[in-house]
VMD Tcl script that builds the backbone (N, CA, C; Angstrom):
set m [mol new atoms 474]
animate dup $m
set s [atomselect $m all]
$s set {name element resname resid chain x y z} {
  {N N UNK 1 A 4.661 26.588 -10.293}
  {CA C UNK 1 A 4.795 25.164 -10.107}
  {C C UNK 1 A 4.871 24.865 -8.609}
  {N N UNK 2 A 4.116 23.719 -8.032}
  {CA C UNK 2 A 3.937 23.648 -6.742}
  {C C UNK 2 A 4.307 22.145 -6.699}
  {N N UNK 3 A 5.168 21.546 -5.266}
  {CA C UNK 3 A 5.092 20.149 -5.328}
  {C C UNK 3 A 4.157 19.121 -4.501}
  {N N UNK 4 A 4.308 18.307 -4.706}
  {CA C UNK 4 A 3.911 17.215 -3.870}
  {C C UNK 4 A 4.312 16.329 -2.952}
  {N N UNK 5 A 4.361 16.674 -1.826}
  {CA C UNK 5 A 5.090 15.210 -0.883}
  {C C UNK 5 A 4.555 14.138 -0.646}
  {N N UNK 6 A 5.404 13.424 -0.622}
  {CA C UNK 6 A 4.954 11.550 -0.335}
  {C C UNK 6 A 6.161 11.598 0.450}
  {N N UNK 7 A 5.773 9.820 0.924}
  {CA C UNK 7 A 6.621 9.144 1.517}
  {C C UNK 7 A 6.942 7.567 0.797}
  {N N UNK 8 A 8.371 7.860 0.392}
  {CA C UNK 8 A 9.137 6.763 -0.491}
  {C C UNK 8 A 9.499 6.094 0.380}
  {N N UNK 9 A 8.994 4.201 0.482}
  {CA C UNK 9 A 9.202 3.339 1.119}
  {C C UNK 9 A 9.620 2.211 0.539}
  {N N UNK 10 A 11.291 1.914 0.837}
  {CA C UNK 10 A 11.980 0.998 0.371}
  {C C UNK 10 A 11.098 -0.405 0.942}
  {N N UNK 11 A 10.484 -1.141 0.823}
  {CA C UNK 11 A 10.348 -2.634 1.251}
  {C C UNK 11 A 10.750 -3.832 1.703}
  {N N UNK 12 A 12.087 -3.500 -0.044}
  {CA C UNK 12 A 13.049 -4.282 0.158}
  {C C UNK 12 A 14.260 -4.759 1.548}
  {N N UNK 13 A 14.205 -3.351 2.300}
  {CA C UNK 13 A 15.313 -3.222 3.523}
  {C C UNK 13 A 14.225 -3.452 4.485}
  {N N UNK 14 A 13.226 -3.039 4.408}
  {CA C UNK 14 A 12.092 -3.096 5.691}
  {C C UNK 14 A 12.249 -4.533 7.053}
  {N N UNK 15 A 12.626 -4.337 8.150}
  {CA C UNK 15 A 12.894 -5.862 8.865}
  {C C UNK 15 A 11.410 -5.762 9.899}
  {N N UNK 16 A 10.754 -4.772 9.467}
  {CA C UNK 16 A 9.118 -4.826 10.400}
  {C C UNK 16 A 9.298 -4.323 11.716}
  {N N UNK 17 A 10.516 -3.533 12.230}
  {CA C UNK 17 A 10.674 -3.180 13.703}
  {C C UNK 17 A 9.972 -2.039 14.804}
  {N N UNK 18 A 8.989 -1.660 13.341}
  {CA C UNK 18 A 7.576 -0.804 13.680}
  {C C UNK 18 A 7.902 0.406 14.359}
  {N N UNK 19 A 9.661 0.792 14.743}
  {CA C UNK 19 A 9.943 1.880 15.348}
  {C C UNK 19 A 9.371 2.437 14.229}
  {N N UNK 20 A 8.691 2.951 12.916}
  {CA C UNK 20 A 8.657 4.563 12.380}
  {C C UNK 20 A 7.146 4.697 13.269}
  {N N UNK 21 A 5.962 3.300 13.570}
  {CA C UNK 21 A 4.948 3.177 13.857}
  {C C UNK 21 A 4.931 4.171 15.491}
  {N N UNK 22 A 5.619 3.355 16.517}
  {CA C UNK 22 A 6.100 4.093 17.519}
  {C C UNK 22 A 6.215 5.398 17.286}
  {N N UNK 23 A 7.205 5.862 16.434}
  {CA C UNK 23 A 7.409 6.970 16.655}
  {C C UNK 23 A 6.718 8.333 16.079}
  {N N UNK 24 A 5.851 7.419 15.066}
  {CA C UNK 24 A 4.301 8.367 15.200}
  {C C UNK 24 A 3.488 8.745 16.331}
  {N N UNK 25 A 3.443 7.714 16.940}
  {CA C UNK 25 A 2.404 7.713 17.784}
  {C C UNK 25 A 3.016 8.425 19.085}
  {N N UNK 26 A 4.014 8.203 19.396}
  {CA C UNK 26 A 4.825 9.087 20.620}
  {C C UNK 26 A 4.394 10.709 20.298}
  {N N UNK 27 A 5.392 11.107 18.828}
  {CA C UNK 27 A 5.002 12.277 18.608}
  {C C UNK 27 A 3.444 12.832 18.530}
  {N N UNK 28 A 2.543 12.100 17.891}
  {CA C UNK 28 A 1.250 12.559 18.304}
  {C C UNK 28 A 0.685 12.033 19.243}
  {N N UNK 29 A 1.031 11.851 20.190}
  {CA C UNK 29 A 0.057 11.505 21.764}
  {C C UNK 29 A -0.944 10.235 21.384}
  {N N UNK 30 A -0.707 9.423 20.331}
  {CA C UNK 30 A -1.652 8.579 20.070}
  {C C UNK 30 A -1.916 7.350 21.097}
  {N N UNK 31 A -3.125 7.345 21.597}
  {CA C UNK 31 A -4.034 5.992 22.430}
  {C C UNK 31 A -3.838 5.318 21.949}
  {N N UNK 32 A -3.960 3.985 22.827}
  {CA C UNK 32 A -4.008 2.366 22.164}
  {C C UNK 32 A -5.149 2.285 21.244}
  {N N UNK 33 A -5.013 1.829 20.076}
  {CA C UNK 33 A -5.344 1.467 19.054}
  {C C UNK 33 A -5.668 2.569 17.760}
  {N N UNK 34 A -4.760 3.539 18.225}
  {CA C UNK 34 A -5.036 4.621 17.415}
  {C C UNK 34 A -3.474 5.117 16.524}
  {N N UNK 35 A -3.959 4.932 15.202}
  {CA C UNK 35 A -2.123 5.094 14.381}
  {C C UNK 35 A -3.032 5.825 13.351}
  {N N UNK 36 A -1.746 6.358 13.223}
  {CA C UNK 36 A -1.879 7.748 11.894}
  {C C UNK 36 A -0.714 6.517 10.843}
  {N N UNK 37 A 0.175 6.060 11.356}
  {CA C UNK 37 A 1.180 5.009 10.760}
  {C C UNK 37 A 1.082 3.357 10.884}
  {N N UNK 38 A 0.633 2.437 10.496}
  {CA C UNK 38 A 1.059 1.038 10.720}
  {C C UNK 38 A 1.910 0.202 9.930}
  {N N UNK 39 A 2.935 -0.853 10.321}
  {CA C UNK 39 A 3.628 -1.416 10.243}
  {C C UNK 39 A 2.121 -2.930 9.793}
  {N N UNK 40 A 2.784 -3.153 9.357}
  {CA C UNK 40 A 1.859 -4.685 9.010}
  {C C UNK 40 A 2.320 -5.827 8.152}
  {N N UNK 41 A 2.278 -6.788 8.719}
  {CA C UNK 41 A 3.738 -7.982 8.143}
  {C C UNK 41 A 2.851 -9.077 7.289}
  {N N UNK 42 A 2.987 -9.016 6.049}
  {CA C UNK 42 A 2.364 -10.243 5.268}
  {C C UNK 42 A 3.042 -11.531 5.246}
  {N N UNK 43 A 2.980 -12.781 5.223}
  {CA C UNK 43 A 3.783 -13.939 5.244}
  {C C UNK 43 A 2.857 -15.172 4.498}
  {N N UNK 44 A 3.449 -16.092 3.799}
  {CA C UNK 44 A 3.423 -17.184 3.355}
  {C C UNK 44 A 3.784 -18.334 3.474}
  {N N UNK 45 A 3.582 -19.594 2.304}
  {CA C UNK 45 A 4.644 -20.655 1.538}
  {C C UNK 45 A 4.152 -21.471 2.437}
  {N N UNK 46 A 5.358 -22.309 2.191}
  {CA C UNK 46 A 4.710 -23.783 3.096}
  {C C UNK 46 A 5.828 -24.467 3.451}
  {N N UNK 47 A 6.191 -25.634 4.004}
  {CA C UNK 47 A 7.308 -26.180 4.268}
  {C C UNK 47 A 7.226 -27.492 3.349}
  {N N UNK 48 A 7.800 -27.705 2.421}
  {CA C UNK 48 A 7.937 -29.345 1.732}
  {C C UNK 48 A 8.706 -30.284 2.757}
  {N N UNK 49 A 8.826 -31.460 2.041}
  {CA C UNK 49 A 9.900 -32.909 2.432}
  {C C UNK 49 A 10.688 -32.853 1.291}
  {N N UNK 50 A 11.750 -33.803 1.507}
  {CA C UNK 50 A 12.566 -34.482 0.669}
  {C C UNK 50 A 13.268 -35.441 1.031}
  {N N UNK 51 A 12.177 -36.768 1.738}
  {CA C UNK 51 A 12.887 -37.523 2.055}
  {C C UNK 51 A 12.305 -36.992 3.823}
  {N N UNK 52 A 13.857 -36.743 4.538}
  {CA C UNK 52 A 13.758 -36.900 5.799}
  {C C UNK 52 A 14.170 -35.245 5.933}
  {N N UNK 53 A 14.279 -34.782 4.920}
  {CA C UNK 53 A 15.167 -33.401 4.672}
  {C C UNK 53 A 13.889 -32.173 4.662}
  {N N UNK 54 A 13.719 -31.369 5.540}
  {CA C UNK 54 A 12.394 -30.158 5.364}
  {C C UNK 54 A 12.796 -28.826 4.735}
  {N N UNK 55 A 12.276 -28.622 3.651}
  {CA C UNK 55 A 12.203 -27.456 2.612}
  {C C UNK 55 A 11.382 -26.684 3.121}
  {N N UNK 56 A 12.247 -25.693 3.042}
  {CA C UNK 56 A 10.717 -24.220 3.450}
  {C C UNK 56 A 10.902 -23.433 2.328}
  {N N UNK 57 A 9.904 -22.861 1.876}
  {CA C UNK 57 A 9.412 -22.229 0.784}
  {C C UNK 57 A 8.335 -21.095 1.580}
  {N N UNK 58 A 8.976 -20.012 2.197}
  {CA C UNK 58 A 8.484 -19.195 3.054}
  {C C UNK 58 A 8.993 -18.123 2.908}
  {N N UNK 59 A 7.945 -17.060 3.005}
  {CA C UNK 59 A 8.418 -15.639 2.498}
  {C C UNK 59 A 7.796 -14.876 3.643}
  {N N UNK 60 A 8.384 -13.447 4.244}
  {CA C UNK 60 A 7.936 -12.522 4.983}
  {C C UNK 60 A 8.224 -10.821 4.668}
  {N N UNK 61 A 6.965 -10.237 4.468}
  {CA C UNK 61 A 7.323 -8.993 4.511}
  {C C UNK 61 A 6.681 -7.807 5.000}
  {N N UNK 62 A 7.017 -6.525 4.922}
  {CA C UNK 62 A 6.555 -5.436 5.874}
  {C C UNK 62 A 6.009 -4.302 5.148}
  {N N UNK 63 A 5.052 -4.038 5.241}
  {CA C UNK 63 A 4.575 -2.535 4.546}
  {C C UNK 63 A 4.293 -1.213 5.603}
  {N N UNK 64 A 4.908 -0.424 5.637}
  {CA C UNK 64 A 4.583 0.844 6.903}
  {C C UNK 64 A 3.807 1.959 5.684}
  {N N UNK 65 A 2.844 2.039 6.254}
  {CA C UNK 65 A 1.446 2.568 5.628}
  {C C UNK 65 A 1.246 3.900 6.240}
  {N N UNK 66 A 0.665 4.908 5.588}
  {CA C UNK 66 A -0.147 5.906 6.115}
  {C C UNK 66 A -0.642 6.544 5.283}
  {N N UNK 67 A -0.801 8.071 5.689}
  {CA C UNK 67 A -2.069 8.567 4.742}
  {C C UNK 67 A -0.925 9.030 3.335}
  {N N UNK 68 A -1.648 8.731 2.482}
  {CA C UNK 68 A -0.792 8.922 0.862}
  {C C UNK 68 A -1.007 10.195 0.228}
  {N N UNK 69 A -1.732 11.470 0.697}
  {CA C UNK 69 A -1.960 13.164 0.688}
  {C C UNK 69 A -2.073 12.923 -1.369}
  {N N UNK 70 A -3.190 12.379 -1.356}
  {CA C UNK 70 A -3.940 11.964 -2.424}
  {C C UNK 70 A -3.693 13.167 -3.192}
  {N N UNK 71 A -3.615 13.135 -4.374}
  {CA C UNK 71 A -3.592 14.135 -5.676}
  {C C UNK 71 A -5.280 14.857 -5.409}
  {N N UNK 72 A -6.473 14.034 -5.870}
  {CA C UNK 72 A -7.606 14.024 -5.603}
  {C C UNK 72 A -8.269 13.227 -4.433}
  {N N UNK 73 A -8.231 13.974 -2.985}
  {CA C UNK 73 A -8.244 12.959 -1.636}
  {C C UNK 73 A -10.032 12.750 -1.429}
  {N N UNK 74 A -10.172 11.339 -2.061}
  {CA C UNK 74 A -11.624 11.045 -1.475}
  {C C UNK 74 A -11.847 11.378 0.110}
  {N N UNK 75 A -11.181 11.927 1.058}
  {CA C UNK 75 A -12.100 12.025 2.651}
  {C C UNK 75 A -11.980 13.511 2.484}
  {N N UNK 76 A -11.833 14.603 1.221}
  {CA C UNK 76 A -11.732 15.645 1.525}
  {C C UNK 76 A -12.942 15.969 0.843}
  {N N UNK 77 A -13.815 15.123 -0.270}
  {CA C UNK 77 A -14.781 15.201 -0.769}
  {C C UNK 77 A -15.890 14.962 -0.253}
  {N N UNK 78 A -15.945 14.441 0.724}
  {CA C UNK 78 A -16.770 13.289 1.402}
  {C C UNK 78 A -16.995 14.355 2.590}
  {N N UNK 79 A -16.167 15.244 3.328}
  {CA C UNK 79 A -16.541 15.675 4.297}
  {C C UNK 79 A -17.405 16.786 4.706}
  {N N UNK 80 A -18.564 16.860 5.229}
  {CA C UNK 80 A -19.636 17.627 5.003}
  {C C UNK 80 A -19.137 19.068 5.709}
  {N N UNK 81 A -18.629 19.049 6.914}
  {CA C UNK 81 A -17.771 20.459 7.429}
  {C C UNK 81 A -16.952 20.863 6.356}
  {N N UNK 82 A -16.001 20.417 5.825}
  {CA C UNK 82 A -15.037 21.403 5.247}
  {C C UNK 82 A -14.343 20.888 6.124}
  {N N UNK 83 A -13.686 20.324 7.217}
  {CA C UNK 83 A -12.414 20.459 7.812}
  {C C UNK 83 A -11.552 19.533 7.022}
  {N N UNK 84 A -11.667 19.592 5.656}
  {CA C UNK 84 A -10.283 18.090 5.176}
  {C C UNK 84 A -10.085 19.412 3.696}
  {N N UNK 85 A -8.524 20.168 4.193}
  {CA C UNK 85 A -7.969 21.027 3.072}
  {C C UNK 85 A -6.433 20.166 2.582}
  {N N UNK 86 A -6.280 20.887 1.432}
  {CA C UNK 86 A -5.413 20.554 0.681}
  {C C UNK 86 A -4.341 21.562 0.739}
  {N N UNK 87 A -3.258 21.806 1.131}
  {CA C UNK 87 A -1.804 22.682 1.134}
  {C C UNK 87 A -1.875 23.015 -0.722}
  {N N UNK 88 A -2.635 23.678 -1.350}
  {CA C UNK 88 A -1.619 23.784 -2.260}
  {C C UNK 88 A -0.558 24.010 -2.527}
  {N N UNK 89 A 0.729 24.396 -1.761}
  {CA C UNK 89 A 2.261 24.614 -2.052}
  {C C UNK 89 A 3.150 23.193 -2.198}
  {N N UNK 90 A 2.511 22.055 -0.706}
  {CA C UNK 90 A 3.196 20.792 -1.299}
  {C C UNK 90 A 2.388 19.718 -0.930}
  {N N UNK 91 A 0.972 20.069 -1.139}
  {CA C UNK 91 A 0.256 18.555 -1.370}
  {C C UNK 91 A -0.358 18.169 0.203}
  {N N UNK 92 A -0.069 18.494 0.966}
  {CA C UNK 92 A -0.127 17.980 2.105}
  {C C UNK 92 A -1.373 18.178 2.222}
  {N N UNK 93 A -2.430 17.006 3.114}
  {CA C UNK 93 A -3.782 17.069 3.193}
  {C C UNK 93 A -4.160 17.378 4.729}
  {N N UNK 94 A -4.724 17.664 4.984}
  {CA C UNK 94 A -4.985 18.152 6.800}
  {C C UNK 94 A -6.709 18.133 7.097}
  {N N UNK 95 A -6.595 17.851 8.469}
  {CA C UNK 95 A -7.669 17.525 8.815}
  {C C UNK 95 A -7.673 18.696 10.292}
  {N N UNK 96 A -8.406 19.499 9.986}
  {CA C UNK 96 A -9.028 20.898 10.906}
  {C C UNK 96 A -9.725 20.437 12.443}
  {N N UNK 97 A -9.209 20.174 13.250}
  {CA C UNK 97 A -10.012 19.702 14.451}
  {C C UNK 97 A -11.592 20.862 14.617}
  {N N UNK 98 A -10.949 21.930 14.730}
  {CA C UNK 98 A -11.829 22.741 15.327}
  {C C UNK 98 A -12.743 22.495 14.252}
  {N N UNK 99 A -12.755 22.488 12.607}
  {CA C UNK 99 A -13.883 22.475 12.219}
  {C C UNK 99 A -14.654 21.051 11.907}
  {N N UNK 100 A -14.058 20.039 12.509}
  {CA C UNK 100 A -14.587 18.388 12.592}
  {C C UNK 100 A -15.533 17.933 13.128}
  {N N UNK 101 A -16.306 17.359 12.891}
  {CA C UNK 101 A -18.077 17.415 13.646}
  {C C UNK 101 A -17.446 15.714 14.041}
  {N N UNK 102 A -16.748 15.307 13.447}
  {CA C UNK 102 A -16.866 13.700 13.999}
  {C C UNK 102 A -17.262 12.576 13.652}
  {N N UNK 103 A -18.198 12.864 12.054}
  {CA C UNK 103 A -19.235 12.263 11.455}
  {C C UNK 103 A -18.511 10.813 10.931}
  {N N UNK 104 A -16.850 10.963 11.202}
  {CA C UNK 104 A -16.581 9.681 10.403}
  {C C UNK 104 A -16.479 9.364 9.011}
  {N N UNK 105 A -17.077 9.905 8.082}
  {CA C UNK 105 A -17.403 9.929 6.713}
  {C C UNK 105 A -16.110 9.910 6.114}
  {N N UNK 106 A -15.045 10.644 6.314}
  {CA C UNK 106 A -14.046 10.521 5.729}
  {C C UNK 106 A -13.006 9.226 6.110}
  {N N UNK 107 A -13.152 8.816 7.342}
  {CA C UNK 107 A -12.438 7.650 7.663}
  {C C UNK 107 A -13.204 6.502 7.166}
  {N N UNK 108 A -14.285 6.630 6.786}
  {CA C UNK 108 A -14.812 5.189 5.585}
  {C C UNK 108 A -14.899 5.482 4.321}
  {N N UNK 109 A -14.530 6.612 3.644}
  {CA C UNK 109 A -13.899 6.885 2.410}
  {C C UNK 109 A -12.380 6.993 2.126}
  {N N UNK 110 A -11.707 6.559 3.142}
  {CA C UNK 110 A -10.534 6.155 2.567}
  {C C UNK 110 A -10.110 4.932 1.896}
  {N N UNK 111 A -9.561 4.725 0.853}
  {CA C UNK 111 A -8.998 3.626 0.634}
  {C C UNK 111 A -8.017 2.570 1.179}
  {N N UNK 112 A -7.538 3.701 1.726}
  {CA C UNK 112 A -5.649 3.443 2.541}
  {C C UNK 112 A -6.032 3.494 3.916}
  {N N UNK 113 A -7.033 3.625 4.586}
  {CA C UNK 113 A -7.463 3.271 5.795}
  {C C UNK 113 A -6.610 4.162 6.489}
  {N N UNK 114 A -6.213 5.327 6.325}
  {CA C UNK 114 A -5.252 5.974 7.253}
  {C C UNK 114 A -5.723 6.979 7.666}
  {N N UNK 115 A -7.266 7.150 8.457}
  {CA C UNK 115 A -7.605 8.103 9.177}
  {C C UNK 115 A -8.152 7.252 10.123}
  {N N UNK 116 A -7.610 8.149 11.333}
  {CA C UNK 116 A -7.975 7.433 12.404}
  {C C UNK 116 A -9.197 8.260 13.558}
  {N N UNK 117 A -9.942 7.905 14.361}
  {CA C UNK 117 A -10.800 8.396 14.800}
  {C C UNK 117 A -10.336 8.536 16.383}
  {N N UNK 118 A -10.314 9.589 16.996}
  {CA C UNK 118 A -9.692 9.644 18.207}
  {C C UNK 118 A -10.765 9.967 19.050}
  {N N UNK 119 A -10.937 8.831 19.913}
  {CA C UNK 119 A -12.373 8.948 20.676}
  {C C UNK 119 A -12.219 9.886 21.881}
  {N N UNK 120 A -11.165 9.807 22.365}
  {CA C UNK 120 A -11.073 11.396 23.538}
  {C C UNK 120 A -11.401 12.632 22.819}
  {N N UNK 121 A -11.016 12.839 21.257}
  {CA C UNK 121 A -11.578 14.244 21.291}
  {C C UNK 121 A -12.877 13.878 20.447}
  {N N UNK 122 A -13.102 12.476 19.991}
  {CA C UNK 122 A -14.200 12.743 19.000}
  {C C UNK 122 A -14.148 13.279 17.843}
  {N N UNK 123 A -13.228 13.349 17.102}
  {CA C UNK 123 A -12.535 13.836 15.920}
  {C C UNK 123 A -11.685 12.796 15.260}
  {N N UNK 124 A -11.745 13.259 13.486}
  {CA C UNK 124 A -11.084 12.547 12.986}
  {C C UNK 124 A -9.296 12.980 12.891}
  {N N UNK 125 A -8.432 12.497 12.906}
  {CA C UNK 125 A -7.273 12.866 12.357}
  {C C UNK 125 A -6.692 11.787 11.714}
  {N N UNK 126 A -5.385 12.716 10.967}
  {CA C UNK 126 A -4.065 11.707 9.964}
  {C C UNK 126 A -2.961 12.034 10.214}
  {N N UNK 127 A -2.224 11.575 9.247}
  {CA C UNK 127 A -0.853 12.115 9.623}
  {C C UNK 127 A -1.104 13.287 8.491}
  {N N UNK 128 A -0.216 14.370 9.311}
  {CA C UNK 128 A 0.060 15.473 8.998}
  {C C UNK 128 A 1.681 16.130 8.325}
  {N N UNK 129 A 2.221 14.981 8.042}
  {CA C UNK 129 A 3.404 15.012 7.650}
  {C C UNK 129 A 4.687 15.805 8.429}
  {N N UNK 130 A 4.031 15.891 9.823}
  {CA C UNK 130 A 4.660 16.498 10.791}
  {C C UNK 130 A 5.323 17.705 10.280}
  {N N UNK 131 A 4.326 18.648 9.815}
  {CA C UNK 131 A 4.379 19.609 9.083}
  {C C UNK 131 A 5.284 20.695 10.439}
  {N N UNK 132 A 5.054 20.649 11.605}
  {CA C UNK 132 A 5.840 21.325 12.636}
  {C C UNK 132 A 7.266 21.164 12.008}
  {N N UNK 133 A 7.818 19.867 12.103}
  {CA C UNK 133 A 8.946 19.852 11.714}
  {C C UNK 133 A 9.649 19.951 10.312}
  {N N UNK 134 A 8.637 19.843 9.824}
  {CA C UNK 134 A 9.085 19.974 8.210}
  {C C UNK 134 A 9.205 21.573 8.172}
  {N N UNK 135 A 8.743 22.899 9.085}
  {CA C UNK 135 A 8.657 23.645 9.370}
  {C C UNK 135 A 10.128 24.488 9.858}
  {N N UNK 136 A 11.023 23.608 10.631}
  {CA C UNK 136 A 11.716 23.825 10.821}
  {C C UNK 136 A 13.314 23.505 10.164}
  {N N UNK 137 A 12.709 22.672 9.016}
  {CA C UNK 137 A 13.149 21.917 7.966}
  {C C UNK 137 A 13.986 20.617 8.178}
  {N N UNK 138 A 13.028 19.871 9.119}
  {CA C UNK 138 A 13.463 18.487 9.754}
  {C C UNK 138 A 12.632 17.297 8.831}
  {N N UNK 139 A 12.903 16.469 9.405}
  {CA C UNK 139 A 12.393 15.080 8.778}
  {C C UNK 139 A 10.970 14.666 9.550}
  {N N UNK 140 A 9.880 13.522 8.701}
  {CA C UNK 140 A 9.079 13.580 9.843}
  {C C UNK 140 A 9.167 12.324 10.587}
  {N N UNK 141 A 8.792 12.518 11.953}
  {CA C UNK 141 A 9.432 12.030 13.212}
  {C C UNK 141 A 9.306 10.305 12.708}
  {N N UNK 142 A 8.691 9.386 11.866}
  {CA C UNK 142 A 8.747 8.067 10.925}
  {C C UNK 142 A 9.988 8.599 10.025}
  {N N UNK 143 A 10.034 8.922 9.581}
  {CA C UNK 143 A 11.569 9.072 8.654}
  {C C UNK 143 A 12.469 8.635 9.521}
  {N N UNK 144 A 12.683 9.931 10.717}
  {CA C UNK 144 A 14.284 10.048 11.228}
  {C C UNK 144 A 14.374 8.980 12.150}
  {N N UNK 145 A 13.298 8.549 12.325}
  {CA C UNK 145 A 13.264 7.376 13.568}
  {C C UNK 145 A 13.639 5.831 12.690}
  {N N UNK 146 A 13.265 5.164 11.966}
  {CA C UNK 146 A 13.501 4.576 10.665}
  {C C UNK 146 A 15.213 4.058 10.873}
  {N N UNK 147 A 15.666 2.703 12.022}
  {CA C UNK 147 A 17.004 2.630 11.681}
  {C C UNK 147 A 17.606 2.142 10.362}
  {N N UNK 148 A 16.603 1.284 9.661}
  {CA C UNK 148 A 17.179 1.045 8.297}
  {C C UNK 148 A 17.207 1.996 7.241}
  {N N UNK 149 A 16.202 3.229 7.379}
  {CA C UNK 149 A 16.055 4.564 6.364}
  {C C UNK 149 A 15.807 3.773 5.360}
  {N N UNK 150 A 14.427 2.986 5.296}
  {CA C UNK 150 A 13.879 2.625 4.411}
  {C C UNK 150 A 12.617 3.652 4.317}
  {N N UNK 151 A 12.840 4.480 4.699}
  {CA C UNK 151 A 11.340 5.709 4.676}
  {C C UNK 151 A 12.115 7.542 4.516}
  {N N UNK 152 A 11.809 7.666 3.286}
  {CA C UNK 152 A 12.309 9.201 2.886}
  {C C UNK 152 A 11.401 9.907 2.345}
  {N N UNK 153 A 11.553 11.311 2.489}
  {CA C UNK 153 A 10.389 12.323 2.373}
  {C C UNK 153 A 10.745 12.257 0.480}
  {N N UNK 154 A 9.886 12.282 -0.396}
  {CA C UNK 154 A 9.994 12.298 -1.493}
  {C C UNK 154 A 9.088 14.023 -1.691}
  {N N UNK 155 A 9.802 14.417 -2.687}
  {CA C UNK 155 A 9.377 15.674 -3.799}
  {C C UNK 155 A 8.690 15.283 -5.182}
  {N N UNK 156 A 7.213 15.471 -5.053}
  {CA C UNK 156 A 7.204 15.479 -6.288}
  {C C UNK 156 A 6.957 16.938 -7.493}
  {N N UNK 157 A 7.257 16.953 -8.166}
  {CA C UNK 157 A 6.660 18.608 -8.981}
  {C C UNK 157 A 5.754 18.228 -9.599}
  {N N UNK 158 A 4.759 19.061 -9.404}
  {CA C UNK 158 A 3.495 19.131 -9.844}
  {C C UNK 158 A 3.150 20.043 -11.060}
}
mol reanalyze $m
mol bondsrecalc $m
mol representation Tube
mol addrep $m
């Protein structure tokens, strides 16, 4: 029996302060406009009257997104090198620099939009579940950074 990791994201506590976003991108050296993680704030409603009295009927909220290390990962099918493997021990999906031609193919077969294309090396990457530290049996660097700990490493058994 082998598991699966995800990342369990409360919503409900989420206040949008994009530190787990940051602190992806610190830990992987990521360029402007380049996230393995985004923060992204949906909002609504409208403001009524009542009289002289203003009703708001307004809602705001936050989703911190990344790659979801798919059961069956469409950019690992899609990729003509071979550089997109699967961990069988806990799910984790990875993207092989050295064997990455660059072609892109897998970053427009994602659904979840969470491969990003890094134009200094010309390669695709994701998040990697900061498998270094999960290595050392730490949290990954979006978890521990997370002041509300609305973001926890989940187990699943497979």
């Amino acid at each position: 029996m082998s598991i699966q990791l995800n990342f369990d994201f409360n919503e409900k506590y989420c206040t949008g302060c994009a530190t787990c976003q940051i602190a992806c991108k610190d830990k992987n050296n990521l360029k402007s406009g380049e996230f393995f993680r985004k923060v992204t704030e949906y909002e609504g409603g409208s403001y009524g009257t009542a009289g002289e009295v203003i009703l708001p009927d307004v809602y705001a909220y936050w989703r911190s997104d990344t790659c979801k290390h798919c059961h069956d990962p469409h950019c690992l099918e899609v990729c003509p090198s071979g550089a997109i493997t699967k961990n069988p021990e806990n799910g984790i999906v990875l993207i092989h620099h050295e064997t990455c031609t660059g072609c892109r193919k897998c970053e427009r077969s994602c659904p979840h939009h969470a491969i990003a294309f890094l134009s200094e090396l010309r390669k695709a990457a994701k998040c990697d579940f900061c498998r270094d530290l999960l290595a050392k049996d730490q949290e990954p660097a979006c978890v521990s950074a997370c002041p509300m700990r609305v973001l926890k490493v989940q187990k699943e058994l497979r």
